[in-house]
GUROTI-928911 format. One record per residue (C-alpha): residue in three letters; x, y, z. Coordinates in steps of 0.1 Angstrom, whole numbers, padded with zeros to 4 digits, always signed. Layout:
ALAXYZ
...
This chain:
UNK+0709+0612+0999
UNK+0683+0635+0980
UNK+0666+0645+1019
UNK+0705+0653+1029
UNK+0707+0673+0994
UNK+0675+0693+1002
UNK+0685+0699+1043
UNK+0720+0710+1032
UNK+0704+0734+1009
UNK+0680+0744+1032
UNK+0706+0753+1055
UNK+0727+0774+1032
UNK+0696+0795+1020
UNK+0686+0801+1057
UNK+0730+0812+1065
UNK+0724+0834+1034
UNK+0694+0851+1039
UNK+0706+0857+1077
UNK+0737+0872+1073
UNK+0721+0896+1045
UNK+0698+0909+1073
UNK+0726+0914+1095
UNK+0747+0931+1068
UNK+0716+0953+1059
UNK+0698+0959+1095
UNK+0730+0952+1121
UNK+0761+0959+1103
UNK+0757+0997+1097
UNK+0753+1000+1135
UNK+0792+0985+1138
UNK+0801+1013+1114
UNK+0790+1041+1128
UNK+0815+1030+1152
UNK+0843+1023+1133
UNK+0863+1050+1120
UNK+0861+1057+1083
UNK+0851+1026+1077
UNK+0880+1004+1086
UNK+0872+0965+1089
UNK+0899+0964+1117
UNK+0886+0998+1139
UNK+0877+0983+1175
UNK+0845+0967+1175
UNK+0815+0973+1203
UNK+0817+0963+1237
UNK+0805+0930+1249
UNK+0783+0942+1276
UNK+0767+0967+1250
UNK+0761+0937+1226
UNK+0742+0916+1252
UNK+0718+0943+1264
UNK+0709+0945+1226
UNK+0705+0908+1223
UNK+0685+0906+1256
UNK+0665+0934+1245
UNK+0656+0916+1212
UNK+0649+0885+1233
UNK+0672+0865+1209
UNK+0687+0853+1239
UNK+0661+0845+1263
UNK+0664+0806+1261
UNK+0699+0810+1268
UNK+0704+0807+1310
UNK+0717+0842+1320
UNK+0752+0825+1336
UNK+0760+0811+1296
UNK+0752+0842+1281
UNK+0786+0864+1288
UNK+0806+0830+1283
UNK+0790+0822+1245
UNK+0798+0861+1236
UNK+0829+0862+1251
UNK+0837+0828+1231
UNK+0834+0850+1204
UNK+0859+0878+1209
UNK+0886+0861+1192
UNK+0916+0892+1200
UNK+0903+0892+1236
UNK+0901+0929+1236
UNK+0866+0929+1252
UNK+0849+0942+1217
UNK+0831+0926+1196
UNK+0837+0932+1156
UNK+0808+0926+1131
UNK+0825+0898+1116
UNK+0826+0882+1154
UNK+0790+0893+1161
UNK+0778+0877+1121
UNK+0797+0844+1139
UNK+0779+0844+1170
UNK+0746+0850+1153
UNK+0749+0824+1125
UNK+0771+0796+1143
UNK+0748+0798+1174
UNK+0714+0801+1151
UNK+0699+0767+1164
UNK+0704+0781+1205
UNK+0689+0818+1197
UNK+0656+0828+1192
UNK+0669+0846+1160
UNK+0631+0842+1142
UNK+0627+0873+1165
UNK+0652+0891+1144
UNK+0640+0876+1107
UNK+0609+0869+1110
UNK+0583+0893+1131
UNK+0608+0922+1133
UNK+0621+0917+1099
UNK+0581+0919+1088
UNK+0575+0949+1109
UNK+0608+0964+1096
UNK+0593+0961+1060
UNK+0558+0978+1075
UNK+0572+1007+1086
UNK+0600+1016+1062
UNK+0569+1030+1042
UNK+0567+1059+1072
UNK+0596+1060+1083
UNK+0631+1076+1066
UNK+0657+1047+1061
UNK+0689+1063+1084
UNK+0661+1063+1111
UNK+0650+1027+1109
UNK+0686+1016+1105
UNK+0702+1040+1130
UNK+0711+1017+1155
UNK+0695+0978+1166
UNK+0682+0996+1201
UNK+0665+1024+1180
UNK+0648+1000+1158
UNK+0638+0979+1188
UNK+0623+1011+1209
UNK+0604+1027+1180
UNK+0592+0999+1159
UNK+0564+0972+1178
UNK+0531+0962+1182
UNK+0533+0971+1219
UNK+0504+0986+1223
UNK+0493+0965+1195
UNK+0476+0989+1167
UNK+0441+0985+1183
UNK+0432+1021+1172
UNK+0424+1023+1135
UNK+0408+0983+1137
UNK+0386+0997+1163
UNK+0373+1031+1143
UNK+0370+1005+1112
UNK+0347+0982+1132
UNK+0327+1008+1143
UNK+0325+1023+1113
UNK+0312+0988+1094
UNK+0285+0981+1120
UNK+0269+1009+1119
UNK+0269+1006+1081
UNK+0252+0978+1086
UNK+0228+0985+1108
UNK+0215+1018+1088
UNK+0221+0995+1055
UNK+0196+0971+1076
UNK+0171+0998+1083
UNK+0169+1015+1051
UNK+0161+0982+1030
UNK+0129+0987+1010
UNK+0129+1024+1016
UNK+0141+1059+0991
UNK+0175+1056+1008
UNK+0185+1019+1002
UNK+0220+1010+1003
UNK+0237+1000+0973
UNK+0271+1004+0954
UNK+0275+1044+0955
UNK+0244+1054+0968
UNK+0219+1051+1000
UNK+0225+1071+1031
UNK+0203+1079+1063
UNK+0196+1115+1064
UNK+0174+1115+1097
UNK+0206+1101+1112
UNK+0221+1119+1148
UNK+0251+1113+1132
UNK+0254+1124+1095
UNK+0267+1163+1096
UNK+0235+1184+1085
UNK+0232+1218+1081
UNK+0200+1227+1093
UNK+0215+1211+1130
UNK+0251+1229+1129
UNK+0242+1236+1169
UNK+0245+1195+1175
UNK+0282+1203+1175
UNK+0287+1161+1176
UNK+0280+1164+1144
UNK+0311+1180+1133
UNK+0329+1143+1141
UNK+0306+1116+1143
UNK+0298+1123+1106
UNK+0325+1096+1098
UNK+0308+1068+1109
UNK+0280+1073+1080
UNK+0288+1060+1045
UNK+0271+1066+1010
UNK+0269+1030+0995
UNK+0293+0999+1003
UNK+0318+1014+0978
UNK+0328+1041+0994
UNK+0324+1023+1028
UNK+0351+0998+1013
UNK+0372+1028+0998
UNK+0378+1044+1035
UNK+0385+1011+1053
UNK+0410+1000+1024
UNK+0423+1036+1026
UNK+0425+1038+1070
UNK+0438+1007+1076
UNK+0467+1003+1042
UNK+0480+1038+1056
UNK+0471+1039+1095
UNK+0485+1005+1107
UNK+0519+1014+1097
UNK+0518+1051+1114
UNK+0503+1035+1142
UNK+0531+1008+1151
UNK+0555+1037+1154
UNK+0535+1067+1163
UNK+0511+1048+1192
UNK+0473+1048+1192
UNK+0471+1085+1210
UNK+0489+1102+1181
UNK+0472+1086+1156
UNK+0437+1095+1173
UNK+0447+1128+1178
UNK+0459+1128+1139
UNK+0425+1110+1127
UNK+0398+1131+1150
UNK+0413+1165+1140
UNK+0415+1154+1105
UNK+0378+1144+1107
UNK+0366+1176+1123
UNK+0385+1198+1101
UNK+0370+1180+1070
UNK+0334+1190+1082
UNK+0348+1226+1090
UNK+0362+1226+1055
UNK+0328+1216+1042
UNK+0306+1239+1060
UNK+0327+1267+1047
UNK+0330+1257+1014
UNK+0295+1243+1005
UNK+0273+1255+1032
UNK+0240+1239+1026
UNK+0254+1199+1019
UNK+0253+1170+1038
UNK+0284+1155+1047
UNK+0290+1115+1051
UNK+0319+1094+1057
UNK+0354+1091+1070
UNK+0375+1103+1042
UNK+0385+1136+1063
UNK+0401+1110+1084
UNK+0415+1090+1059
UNK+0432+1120+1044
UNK+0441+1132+1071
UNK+0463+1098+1075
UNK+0472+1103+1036
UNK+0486+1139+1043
UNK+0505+1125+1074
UNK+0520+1101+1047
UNK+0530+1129+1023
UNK+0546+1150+1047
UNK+0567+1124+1055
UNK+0576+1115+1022
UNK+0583+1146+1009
UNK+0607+1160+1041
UNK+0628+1124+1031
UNK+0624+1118+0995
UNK+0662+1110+0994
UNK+0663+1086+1027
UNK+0629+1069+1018
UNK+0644+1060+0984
UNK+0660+1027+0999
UNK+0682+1020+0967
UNK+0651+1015+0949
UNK+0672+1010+0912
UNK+0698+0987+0926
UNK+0694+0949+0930
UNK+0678+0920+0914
UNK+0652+0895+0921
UNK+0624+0901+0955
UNK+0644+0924+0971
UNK+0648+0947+0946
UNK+0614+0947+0937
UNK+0607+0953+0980
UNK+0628+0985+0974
UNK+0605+0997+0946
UNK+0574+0994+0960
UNK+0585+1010+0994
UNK+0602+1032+0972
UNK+0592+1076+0981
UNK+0576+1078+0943
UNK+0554+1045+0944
UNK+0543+1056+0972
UNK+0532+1090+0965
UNK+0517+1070+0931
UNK+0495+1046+0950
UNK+0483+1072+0975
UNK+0475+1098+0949
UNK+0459+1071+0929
UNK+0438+1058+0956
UNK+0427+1094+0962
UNK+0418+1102+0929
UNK+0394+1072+0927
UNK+0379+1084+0961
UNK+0377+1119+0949
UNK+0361+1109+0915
UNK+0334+1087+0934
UNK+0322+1114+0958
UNK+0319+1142+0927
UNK+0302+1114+0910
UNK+0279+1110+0935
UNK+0273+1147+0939
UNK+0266+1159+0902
UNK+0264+1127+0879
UNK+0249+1101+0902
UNK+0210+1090+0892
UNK+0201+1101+0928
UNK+0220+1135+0928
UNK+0226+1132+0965
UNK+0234+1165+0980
UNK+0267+1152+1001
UNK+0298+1172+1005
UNK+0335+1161+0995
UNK+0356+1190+1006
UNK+0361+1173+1034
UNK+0385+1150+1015
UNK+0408+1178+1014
UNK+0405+1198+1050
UNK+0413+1162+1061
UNK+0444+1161+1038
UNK+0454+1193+1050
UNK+0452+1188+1084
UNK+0472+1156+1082
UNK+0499+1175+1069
UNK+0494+1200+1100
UNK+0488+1182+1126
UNK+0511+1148+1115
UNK+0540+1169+1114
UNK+0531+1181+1152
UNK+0520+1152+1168
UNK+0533+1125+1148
UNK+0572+1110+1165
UNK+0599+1123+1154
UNK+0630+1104+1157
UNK+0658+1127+1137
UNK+0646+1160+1153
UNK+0663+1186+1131
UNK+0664+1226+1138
UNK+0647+1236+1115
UNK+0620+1213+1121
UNK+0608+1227+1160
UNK+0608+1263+1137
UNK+0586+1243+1117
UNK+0562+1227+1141
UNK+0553+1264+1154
UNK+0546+1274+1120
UNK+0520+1247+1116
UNK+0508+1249+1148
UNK+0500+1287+1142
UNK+0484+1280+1106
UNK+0463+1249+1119
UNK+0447+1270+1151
UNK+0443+1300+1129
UNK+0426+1280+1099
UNK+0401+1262+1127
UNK+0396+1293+1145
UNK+0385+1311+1109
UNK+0360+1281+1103
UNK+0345+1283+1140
UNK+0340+1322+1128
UNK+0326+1314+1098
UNK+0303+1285+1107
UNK+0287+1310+1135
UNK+0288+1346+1117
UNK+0284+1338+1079
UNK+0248+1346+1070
UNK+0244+1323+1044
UNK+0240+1293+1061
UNK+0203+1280+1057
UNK+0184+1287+1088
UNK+0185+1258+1116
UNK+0153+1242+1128
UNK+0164+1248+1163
UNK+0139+1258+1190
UNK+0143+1268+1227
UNK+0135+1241+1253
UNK+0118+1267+1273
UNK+0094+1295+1256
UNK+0102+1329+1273
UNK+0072+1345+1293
């Protein structure tokens, strides 16, 4: 009796939590349909709900000549239409045929993910929408891969610079004879201007970037793809260092944090063009879900970020004035990569409620982008007080 007690339970808290992810994921699909919001407006066609199914691959252990028959079973007026009361039936009484984990468990996770980029109308437009924009298809390869890259060559300079001036340790330790690092006195090794991320003062602020990259990239990434978010990352990179150069001419500059804000700014522009969408309800509720909706919520997120920053921030002006070592690295990158996110994520980043106003927009920060990069590129080559390069010609002139 007591394993009958527990399965019966079991069974009601799985009915329960699937029709609230119907009601809050499925059901505003039906009424955008229906008209003014009447329970009894015509439903959506059958054919219309099995392409969505089969796109989902709820269905796919289902043999394709049952498929029509166990909808159709379904339409109980015979109208051809299905209602969201018939579709919650199909879904719950059929649970044990369908693949519905695909529906609560990944996609319901990855629905969670990217709420925290993406404005709430858009993720609950419509089932097909949600299924298009919203996968790990590519899988989010891009920001894992810069992360690696970035830790083993930490590790390989931490390695090499054991026992010397320039070991490694919590905030301080970085190799200054590195191809790499952005140095002033070599602004013609034009690498420089981006490969500078992949050197880190100490393991802290090592640990700071990858926390930052990959808490605020993997989400952009599994809607925006790989290529956006390189093109997003890179250009925030490079502008940090242009940023830098004009700002404090004769520094170093380490680290990835002109990428990492450039993902933060990406964030922020989103956020602030939906504050009211992103809110998701975030007072209303009780119990997990309602504490979900306050973390995800528009103004915990703009806390966290700008919390996170501030910590970065404060460790890279400690290291620059009040550190034991005094290192002489740079952290104006921190916001030329902000900056740029904002730029450049509102260009390149998907849009999937394309507004008017926003293509007037996206020309405007095309044009202040190219015309802030073009005013660096002048300065970094015509500004006399850059400290002289050690360059010398290959060739000596006869």
């Amino acid at each position: 009796m007591a394993k009958s007690g527990v399965k019966s339970s079991s069974t009601r808290r799985e009915v329960r939590e699937l029709k609230d992810f119907l009601a809050e994921n499925v059901k505003p699909w039906f009424d955008q349909e229906a008209q003014h919001g009447d329970p009894e407006a015509p439903g959506i066609p059958m054919r219309e709900i099995r392409h969505h199914l089969d796109q989902t691959g709820v269905m796919d252990r289902i043999p394709d000549s049952s498929k029509q028959r166990m909808i159709e079973r379904y339409d109980l007026n015979q109208d051809g239409l299905l209602s969201y009361p018939e579709f919650e039936s199909l879904i719950v009484n059929e649970r044990q045929r369908l693949d519905v984990h695909k529906l609560t468990g990944y996609q319901k996770f990855v629905l969670g993910l990217v709420s925290t980029v993406v404005p709430e109308s858009a993720v609950k437009k419509s089932l097909e929408s949600y299924i298009e924009a919203y996968d790990c298809k590519p899988p989010p390869l891009f920001i894992i891969f810069v992360s690696l890259l970035e830790i083993i060559i930490f590790i390989v300079y931490a390695v090499e610079l054991k026992d010397t001036q320039y070991a490694v340790t919590a905030a301080s330790g970085f190799p200054p004879y590195s191809p790499l690092i952005y140095n002033p006195f070599r602004r013609y090794e034009v690498w420089r201007y981006l490969t500078y991320m992949c050197i880190h003062v100490g393991y802290t602020h090592l640990i700071f970037n990858l926390v930052f990259q990959l808490i605020l990239g993997i989400p952009l990434e599994m809607v925006h793809k790989w290529w956006r978010m390189m093109i997003v990352y890179f250009l925030g990179v490079i502008a940090g260092s242009l940023a830098h150069s004009v700002t404090d001419p004769s520094s170093f500059l380490a680290g990835a944090s002109g990428g990492c804000y450039a993902l933060i700014g990406a964030h922020v522009a989103a956020i602030i063009m939906n504050w009211e969408e992103m809110q998701h309800k975030w007072m209303e509720g009780a119990g997990f879900k309602a504490v979900v909706r306050i973390i995800l919520s528009a103004p915990v997120r703009l806390l966290v970020i700008f919390v996170f920053a501030g910590v970065d921030i404060g460790l890279a002006v400690y290291n620059r004035y009040a550190s034991s070592t005094k290192e002489n690295v740079g952290y104006a990158a921190h916001f030329g990569g902000a900056l740029a996110g904002v730029l450049v994520g509102s260009i390149a980043l998907k849009n999937l409620d394309k507004k008017p106003w926003e293509v007037i927009l996206w020309w405007v920060f095309l044009v202040i982008y190219l015309l802030l990069v073009a005013f660096a590129v002048f300065w970094n080559g015509l500004y006399p007080g850059f400290p002289e390069t050690d360059w010398e010609p290959c060739c000596s002139s006869s």
